[in-house]
N, C-alpha and C positions, 0 to 999 in steps of 0.2 A: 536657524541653521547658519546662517552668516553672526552670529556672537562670538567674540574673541574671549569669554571668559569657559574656559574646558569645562566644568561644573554643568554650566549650562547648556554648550552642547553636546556632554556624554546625553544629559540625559534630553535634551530634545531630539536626537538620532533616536533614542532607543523608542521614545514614543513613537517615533513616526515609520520607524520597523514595525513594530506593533501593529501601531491604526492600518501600515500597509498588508501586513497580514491578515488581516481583521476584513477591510473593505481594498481587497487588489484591483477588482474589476472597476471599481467609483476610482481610485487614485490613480490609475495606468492613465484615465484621461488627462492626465496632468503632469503626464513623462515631460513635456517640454521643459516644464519650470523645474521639475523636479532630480532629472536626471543628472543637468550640468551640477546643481551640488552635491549629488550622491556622489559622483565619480569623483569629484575634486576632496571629499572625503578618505575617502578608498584609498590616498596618496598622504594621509594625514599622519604628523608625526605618534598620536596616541594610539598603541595599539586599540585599546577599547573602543574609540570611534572608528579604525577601520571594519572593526567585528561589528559591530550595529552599522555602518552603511553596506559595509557587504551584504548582511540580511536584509537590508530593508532593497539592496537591487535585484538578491535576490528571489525577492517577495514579489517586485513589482514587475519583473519580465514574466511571471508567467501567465500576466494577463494582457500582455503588450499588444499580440499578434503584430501584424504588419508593419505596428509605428515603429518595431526594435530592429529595421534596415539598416535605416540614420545612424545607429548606435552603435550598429556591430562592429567595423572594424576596431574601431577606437575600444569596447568592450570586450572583445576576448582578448586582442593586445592587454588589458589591462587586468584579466582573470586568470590569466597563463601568469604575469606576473606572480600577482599574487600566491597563485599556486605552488609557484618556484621559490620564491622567495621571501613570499608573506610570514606575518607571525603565526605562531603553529596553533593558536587558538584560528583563526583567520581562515587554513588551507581545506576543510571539512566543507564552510559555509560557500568560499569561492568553485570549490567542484560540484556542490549541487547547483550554484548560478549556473554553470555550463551546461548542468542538463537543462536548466529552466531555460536558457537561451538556446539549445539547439530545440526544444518543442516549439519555441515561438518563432524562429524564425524559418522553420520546414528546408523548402528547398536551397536557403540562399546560405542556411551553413554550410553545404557541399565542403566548401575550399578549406573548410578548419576542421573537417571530422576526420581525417588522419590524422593530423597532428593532435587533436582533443581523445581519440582514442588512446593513441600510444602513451598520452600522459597517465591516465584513467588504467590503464591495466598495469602498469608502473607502480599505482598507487595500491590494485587491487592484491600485488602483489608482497606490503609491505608485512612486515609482523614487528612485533617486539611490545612495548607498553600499553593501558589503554588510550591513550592519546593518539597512538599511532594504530592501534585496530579501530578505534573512532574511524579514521582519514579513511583504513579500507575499507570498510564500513560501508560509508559514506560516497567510495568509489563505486562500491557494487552496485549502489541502490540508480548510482548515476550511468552507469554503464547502460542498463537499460532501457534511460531516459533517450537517452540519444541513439540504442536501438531501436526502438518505436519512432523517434523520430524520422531515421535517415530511412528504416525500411527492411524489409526482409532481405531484398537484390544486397542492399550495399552492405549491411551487416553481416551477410553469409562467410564473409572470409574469416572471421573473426569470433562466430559464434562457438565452436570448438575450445580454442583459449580461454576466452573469457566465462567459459561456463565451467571450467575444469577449475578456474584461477576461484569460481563464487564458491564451487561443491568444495574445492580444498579449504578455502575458510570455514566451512562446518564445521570440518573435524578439529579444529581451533574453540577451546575451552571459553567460548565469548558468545551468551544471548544478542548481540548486537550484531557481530558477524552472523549468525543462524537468521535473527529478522534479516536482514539485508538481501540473504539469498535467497530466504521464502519471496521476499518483495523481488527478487530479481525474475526467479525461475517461473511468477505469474505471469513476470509483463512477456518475458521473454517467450512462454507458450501461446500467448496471446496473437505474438509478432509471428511466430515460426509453425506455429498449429501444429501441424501433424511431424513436422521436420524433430521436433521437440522431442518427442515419444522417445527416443535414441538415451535419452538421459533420466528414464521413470525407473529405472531400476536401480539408480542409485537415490537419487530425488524421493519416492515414495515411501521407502522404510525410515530414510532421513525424519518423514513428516509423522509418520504412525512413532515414533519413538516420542517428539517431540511432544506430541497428544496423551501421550503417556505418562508424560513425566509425573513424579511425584511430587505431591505440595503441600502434602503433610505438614513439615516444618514451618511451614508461614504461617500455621494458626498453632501448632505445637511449642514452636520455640519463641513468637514472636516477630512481627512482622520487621523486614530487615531495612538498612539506613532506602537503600533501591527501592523502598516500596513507596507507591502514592495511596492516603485516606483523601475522599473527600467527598461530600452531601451533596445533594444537588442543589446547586444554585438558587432555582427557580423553587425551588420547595424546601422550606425551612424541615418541612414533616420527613421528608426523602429519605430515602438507607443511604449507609454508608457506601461508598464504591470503591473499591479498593484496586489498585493496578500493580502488579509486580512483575520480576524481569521473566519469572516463569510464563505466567497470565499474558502479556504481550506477547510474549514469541508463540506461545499457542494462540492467540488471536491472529496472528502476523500469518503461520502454515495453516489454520481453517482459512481465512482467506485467497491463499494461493492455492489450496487445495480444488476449489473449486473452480477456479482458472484452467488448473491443469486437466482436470476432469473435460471441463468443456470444449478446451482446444486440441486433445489428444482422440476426445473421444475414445473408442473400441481399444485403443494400446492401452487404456489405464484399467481397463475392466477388470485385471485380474488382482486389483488393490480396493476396489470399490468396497466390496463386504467388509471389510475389516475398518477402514477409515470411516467407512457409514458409520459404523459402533461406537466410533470413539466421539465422530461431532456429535450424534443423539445424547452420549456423557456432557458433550459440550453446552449442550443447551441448559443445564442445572449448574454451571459455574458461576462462582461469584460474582464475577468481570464481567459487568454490561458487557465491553465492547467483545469479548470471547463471546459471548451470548449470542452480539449480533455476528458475527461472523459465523459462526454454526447454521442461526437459521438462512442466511445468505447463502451458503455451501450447499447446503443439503435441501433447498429450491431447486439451486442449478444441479444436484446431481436429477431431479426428477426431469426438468426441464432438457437438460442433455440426453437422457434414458430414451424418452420423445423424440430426441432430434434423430437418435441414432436408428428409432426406426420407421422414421421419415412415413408416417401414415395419413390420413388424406384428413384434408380440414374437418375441425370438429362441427357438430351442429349443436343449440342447444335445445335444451330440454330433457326431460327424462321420461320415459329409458334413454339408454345411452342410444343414439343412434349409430355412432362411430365408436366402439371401445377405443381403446388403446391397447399398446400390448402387454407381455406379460413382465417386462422387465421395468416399463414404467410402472403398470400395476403396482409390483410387488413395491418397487422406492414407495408412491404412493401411499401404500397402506405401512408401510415402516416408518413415514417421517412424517406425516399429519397427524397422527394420535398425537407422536412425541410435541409436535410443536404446538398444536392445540391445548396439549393437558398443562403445559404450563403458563398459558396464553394469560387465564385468570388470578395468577397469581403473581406472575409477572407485576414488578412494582418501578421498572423504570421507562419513562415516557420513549426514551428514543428506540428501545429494543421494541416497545409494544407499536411503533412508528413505522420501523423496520418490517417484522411479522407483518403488518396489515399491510404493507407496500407491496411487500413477496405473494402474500395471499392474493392479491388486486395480477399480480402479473402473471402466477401461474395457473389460475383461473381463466387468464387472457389466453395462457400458451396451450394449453392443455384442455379447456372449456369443461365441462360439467365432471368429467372423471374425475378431475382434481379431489372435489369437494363432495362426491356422490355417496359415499360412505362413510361420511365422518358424522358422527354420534354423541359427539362432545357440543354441549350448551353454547353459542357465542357468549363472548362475558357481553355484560351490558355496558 
């Protein structure tokens, strides 16, 4: 990192973005050595090494915890910069450092969350090319970060704007802006629970549309420059897996889908039937990761069903000694067929990973009901 020849350290920053990515938690013990030349990067006349030190500081704050005190003022002074006036490949990577820096440092960003908000909905508010819905983008996903961070109390002032500023990027012709506010409006139900509910009438048909969308033409017409092929790794034998901007944005709302389900509880109930239909579609999608996301949603919609009506600890064994009731029942026997019947045919490790995790937890939460009527073979 100290080599005066640019060659060598374009690309020794970008490895060490990388490996920080890769191992954040091993390399945060190493902030001492490491951080004085991140940041003396960050101030580097090429733009390309400030783009790889900004990702690699902001790779390494979000395993900091406590040691990133020492660091902060000197760091957001020099992330606000950047923000302001960085190169505009640069301003995307330096607004998500600031949410990874207001999670790790909890209480002691207090004194920079006005000012890192107002920057943040500024940005949330841009439009114009994709470079600059990138940045909003990028602002929404971060908006978040720092409301989880600071709190329900201190974010309350600000959740109205900022959630009108995420729902208005929907209606923006950009999968990047739609991910960012699925990713938004999970965290932010998570942080607000029940307060959230206020915003499921527009939020809810947003996500049934999304699940809908048609995808015909990516195997009709040919898959397009946005689209990723790739085998597994670990298996030379493995299917193809295919990721496109459709496929992620429906991975991105079953994900928040089920967020919102959990933390609204009884306000989302009268969205429930229809979006149940579309994850159980979800579960026969091309896209591991749409895959895992479906069976992840549609756990916690059985899981929530349960919570909502709070019935007394299970016992095991059969007969049932404690049923459940009829609205968990009924998810029950709707979403274990479906996720059973494709369990054995299922051909990628992390989805069949995924399933067994879900199955171990809701057998935990729910004890024998779960699995009392299911008639489908375990694969072997």
């Amino acid at each position: 990192m100290s080599s005066p020849c640019g060659i060598v350290l374009n690309a020794t920053v970008l490895n060490a973005a990388v490996r920080i990515d890769e191992l954040d938690e091993e390399v945060a013990g190493y902030h001492e050595k490491l951080m004085p030349m991140i940041f003396s990067m960050t101030s580097d006349a090429n733009p390309t090494i400030v783009k790889y030190a900004t990702n690699a500081l902001d790779c390494i704050l979000e395993s900091m915890g406590d040691a990133i005190l020492g660091y902060l003022p000197q760091l957001m002074e020099r992330l606000v910069a950047l923000l302001e006036s960085g190169p505009a490949e640069v301003k995307p990577i330096a607004l998500s450092a600031l949410g990874s820096a207001a999670h790790s440092s909890g209480e002691a960003f207090a004194p920079y969350f006005g000012g890192v908000v107002a920057r943040i909905k500024q940005a949330m508010a841009l439009t114009g090319e994709d470079d600059v819905l990138l940045l909003r983008g990028v602002a929404t996903d971060t908006m978040s970060t720092v409301a989880e961070a600071a709190g329900r109390d201190a974010f309350r002032p600000h959740l109205d704007e900022c959630t009108r500023l995420a729902l208005q990027g929907m209606e923006i012709d950009s999968p990047t802006l739609r991910e960012s506010a699925y990713c938004y409006v999970g965290v932010m139900s998570r942080v607000f629970e029940g307060e959230f509910a206020q915003y499921l009438g527009i939020i809810a048909p947003q996500i049934l549309q999304t699940l809908r969308m048609d995808e015909s033409a990516v195997f009709g017409l040919g898959i397009d420059e946005g689209s990723e092929m790739g085998g597994d790794d670990d298996d030379e034998e493995g299917p193809f897996n295919i990721n496109t901007a459709v496929s992620d944005e429906k991975e991105v709302a079953a994900d928040a889908v089920g967020q919102l389900f959990a933390s609204t509880t009884t306000a989302f109930l009268p969205y429930v039937e229809e979006i149940t239909a579309e994850l159980v579609q979800l579960l026969n999608h091309y896209s591991d990761t749409a895959r895992k996301a479906a069976t992840v949603s549609l756990f916690t919609f059985i899981r929530t069903f349960n919570k909502i009506a709070s019935p007394e600890p299970w016992m095991p064994g059969v007969p049932l000694r404690v049923p459940v009731d009829e609205n968990t029942q009924a998810m029950i026997r709707l979403v274990m067929p479906a996720v059973l019947s494709i369990w054995e045919d299922e051909d990628d490790k992390t989805v069949v990973t995924q399933l067994c995790s879900e199955l171990r937890l809701i057998m935990k939460d729910v004890g024998p009901a779960a699995t009392i009527e299911c008639k489908y073979p375990v694969p072997p």
